[in-house]
C-alpha positions as CSV (number, residue, x, y, z in Angstrom):
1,X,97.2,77.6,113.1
2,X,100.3,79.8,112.9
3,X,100.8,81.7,109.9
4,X,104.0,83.2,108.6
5,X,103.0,87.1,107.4
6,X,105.2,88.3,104.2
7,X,105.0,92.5,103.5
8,X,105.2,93.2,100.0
9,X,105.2,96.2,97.8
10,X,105.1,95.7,94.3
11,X,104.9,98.8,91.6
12,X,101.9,98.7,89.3
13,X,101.8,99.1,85.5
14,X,100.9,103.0,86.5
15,X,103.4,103.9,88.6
16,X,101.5,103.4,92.2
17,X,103.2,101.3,94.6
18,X,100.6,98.1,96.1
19,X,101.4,97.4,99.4
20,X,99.6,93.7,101.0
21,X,100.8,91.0,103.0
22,X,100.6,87.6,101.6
23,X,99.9,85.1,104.7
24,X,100.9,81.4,104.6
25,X,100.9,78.8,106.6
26,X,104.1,79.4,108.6
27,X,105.7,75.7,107.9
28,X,106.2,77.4,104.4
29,X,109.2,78.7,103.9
30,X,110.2,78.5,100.0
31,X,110.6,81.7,99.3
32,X,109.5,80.8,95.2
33,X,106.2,79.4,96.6
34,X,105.9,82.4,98.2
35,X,106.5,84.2,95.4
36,X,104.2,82.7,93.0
37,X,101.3,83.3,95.6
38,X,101.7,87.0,95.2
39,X,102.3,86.6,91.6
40,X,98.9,84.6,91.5
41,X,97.3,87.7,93.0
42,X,99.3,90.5,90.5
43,X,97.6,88.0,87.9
44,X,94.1,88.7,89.4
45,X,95.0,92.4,89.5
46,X,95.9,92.7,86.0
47,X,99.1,93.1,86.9
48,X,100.6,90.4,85.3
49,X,104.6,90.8,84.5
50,X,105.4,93.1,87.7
51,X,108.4,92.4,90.0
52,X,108.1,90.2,92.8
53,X,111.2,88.9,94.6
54,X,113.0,89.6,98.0
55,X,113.5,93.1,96.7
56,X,109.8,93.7,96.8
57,X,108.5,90.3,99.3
58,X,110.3,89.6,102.7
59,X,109.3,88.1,105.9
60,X,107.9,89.8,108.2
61,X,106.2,88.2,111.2
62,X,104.7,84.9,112.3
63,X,100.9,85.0,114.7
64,X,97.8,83.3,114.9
65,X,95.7,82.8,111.9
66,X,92.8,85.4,112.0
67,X,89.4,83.6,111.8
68,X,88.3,85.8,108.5
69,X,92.0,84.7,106.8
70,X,91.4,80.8,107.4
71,X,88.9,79.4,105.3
72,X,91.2,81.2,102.3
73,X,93.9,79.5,103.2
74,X,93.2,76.3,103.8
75,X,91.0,76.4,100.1
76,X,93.9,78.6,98.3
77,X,97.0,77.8,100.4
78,X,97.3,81.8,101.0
79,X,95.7,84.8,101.8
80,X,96.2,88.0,100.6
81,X,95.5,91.5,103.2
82,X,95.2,94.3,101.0
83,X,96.4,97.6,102.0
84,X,97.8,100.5,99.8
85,X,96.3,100.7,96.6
86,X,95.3,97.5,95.5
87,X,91.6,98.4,94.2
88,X,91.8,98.5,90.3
């Protein structure tokens, strides 16, 4: 499976700035769709509210699904690969 890998950086409630990738299946290309899979994952952070847009969300890169990233996303639609600050 290719997947379509979308940086993001999206400031928190307290000022830090979360950097993760939100990985979709790479025939998805509505940005919105997009959009409401990081805000599904603000939501789980408490961050409900926050900016999320192509100010903060662009494309980035399409590769091969990673075996640890596939299960998620054929059961959510999405993964999300944490990497600055995202730990509550």
């Amino acid at each position: 499976m290719k997947v379509a890998v979308w940086d993001t950086y999206v400031t928190r409630k307290n000022g830090d700035v979360m950097h993760f990738d939100i990985i979709v299946p790479a025939h998805i290309k509505d940005e919105q769709v997009i959009y409401s899979f990081g805000k599904e994952y603000l939501d789980s952070k408490n961050e409900t509210g926050q900016a999320l847009s192509s100010k903060e969300c662009s494309f980035c890169h399409v590769e091969t699904v990673k075996p640890e990233w596939e299960n998620t996303i054929i059961y959510k639609g999405y993964f999300i690969f944490e990497m600055e600050n995202c730990k509550e």
